[in-house]
N, C-alpha and C positions, 0 to 999 in steps of 0.2 A: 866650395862651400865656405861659408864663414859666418862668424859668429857677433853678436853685439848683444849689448847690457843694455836696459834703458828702465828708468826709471817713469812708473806711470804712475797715473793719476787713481786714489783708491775713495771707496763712498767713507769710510771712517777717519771721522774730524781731528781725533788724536794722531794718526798714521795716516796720515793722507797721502804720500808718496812708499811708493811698493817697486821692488826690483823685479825684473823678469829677463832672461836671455830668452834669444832667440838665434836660431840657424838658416842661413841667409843664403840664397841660391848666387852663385857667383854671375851666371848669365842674365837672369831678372829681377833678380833682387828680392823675389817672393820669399815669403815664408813659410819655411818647411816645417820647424817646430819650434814651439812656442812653450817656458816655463810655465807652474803658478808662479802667481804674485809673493814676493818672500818679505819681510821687514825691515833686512839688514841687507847690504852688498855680496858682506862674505858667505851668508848664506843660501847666495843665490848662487854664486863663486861655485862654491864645495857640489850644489847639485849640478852645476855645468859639468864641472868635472868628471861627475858619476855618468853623463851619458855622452862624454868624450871630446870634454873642451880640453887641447892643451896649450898652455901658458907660454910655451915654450915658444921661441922666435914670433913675440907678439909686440908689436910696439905700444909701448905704453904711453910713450912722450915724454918719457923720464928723459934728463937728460942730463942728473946728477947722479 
């Protein structure tokens, strides 16, 4: 299973871009579960976390 962030599209003109993860079937690529929509990254971040994303051996693409 794996996990990805993606920022969507939201109906308010001020915030119109909304975070949400999701958990990603490794074989089909379906989606198993899906966040709400959050404001910010990291607070989308912190709820991943609470239902068992870890950070840990993830490539970020950093490369500094």
């Amino acid at each position: 299973m794996g996990w990805e962030f993606a920022a969507v599209w939201g109906d308010d003109p001020d915030q119109a871009w909304r975070w949400v993860w999701r958990r990603v079937a490794d074989d089909s690529g379906a989606v198993l579960q899906e966040s709400e929509a959050f404001p910010h990254l990291d607070a989308c971040i912190d709820d991943a976390r609470r239902n068992g994303f870890d950070q840990s051996g993830c490539d970020t693409g950093d490369t500094g």
